[in-house]
Structures are given as C-alpha cells and as structure tokens.
C-alpha positions as CSV (number, residue, x, y, z in Angstrom):
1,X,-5.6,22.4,-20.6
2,X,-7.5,21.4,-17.6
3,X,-8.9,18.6,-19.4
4,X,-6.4,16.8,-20.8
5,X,-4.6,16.8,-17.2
6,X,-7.4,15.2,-16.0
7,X,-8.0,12.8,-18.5
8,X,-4.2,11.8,-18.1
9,X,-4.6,11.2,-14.5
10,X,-4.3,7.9,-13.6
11,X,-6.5,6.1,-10.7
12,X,-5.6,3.5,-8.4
13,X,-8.3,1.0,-6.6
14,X,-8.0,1.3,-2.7
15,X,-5.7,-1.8,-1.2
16,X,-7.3,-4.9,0.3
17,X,-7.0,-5.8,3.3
18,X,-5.1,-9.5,2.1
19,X,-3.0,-6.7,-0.5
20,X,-1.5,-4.8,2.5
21,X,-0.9,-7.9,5.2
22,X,1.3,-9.7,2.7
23,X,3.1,-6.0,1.8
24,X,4.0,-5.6,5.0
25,X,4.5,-9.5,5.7
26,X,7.0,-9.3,2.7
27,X,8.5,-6.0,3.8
28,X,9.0,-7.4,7.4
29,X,10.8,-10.6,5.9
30,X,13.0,-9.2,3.7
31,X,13.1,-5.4,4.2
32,X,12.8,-4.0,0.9
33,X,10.1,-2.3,0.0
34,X,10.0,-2.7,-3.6
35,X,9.8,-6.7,-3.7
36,X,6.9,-5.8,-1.3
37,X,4.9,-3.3,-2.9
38,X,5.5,-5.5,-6.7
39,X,4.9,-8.7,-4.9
40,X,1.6,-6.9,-3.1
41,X,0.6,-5.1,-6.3
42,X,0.4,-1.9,-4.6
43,X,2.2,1.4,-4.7
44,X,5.0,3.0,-2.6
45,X,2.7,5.5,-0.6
46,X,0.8,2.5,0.4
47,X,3.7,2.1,3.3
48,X,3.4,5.5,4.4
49,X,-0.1,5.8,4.8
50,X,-0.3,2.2,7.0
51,X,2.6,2.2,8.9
52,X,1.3,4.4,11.5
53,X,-1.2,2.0,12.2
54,X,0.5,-1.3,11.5
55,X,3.3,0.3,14.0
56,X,0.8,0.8,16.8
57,X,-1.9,-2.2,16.3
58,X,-0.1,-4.5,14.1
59,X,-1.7,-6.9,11.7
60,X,-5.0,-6.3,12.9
61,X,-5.0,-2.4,11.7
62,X,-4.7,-3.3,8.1
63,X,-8.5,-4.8,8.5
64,X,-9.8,-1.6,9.2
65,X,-9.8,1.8,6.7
C-alpha cells in the first residue's frame, strides 16, 4: 500500500528566482493569484511560503532560498 502512495506522489522542481519575481509582479499588478501562479508556472503554496519574505525585503528576498 505504501508503495503505490509513493509511486503516485507527484514532485515539483523548487521555483527560480525569475519564476517567483514575475508571480509576485503579476499578483501585485492584477491581484489574483491564479493568473499569477499559471502565468509563473508555479503552484498556489508558492505565495505562502514567500510572502513573509517578499513582505519584509521585497524583490530582493526572492533571490535568496
């Protein structure tokens, strides 16, 4: 049973640098979050782990991981 969980489980590559500035430069244009996160081919949690940071350093947090 174990096994075919795993082997179900789907991976996602970490985000870019370049992938999360233009997520959150398209979610600070428009305000939606799915545009952003289809536009910046990443998923929805990617918002929730960076804003934190983006919140208290801005553009230049997203360079860092």
């Amino acid at each position: 049973m174990a096994d075919s969980i795993a082997a179900n489980r789907v991976h996602y590559r970490e985000t870019t640098a370049s992938q999360r500035r233009v997520f959150f430069q398209i979610w600070k244009e428009r305000g939606n979050v799915s545009e952003a996160c289809r536009r910046a081919k990443v998923g929805r949690n990617t918002l929730y782990y960076w804003k934190p940071r983006f919140d208290s350093k801005g553009y230049v947090s997203l360079e860092d991981h």
